[in-house]
N, C-alpha and C positions, 0 to 999 in steps of 0.2 A: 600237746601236753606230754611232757617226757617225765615217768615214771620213776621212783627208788622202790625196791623191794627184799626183801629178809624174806625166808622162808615162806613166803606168797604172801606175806604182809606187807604193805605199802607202808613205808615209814618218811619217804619224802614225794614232792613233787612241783614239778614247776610249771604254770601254764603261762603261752604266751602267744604271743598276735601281731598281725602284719596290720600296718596301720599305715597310713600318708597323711601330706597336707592336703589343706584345701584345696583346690585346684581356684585360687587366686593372685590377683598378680602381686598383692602384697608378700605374698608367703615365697620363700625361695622352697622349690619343690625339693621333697625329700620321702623316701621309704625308707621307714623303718620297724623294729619291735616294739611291742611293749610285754612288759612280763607281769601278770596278771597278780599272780600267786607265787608265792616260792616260800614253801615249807618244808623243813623237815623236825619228824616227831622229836621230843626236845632229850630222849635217850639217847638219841645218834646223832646230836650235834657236836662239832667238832671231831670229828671224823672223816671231811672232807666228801662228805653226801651233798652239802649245797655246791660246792663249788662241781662236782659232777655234772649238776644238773645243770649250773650257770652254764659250764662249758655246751653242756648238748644244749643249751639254746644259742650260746658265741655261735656254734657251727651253722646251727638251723638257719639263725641271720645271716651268715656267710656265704652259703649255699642258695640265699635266696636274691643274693643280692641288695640286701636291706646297708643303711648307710651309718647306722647306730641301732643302740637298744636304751629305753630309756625304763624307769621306774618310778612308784612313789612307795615315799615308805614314814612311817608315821614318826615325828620328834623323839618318841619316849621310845621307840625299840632299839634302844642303844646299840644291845648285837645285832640288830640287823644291819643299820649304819658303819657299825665298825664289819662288817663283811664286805657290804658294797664298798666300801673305802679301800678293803684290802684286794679285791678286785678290777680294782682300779676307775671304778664312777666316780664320779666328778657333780659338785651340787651346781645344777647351771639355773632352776626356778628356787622360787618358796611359794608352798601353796598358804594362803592366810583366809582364816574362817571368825566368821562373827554367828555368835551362836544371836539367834532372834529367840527373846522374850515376852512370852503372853501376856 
């Protein structure tokens, strides 16, 4: 988890995790992140607070040898989408949900 902080106030942060495939033979093996969490409080957006954070997770993956980073991020968070876009992710799934009724 890499930290943003304002006078000892946490105003962003990002959490993220070392993950692989299965160790099957279907799966072409791969390490990589995945970023959990990434917020920042919505008074210091646009500021260049997320992409700090994005960056010190790019490194952390780098550093770790991981082979990508991936994410999920919800249809309706428009800025969030439009960040990751301008970051340069790429939509390679769609996750699709059927809500079950009583």
């Amino acid at each position: 988890m890499f930290v943003a902080d304002n006078c000892d106030a946490i105003i962003g942060f990002i959490h993220i995790s070392e993950d692989k495939t299965p160790p099957f033979g279907a799966f072409v093996p791969h390490k990589y992140a995945v970023i959990i969490d990434l917020i920042v409080e919505e008074a210091y957006r646009g500021q260049g607070i997320g992409k700090m954070l994005l960056d010190a997770a790019k490194q952390w993956s780098k550093d770790r040898g991981l082979d990508y980073i991936e994410l999920m991020v919800l249809q309706e968070n428009e800025q969030g989408i439009t960040f990751y876009h301008s970051q340069n992710f790429k939509i390679t799934s769609h996750t699709m949900r059927l809500k079950i009724e009583e």
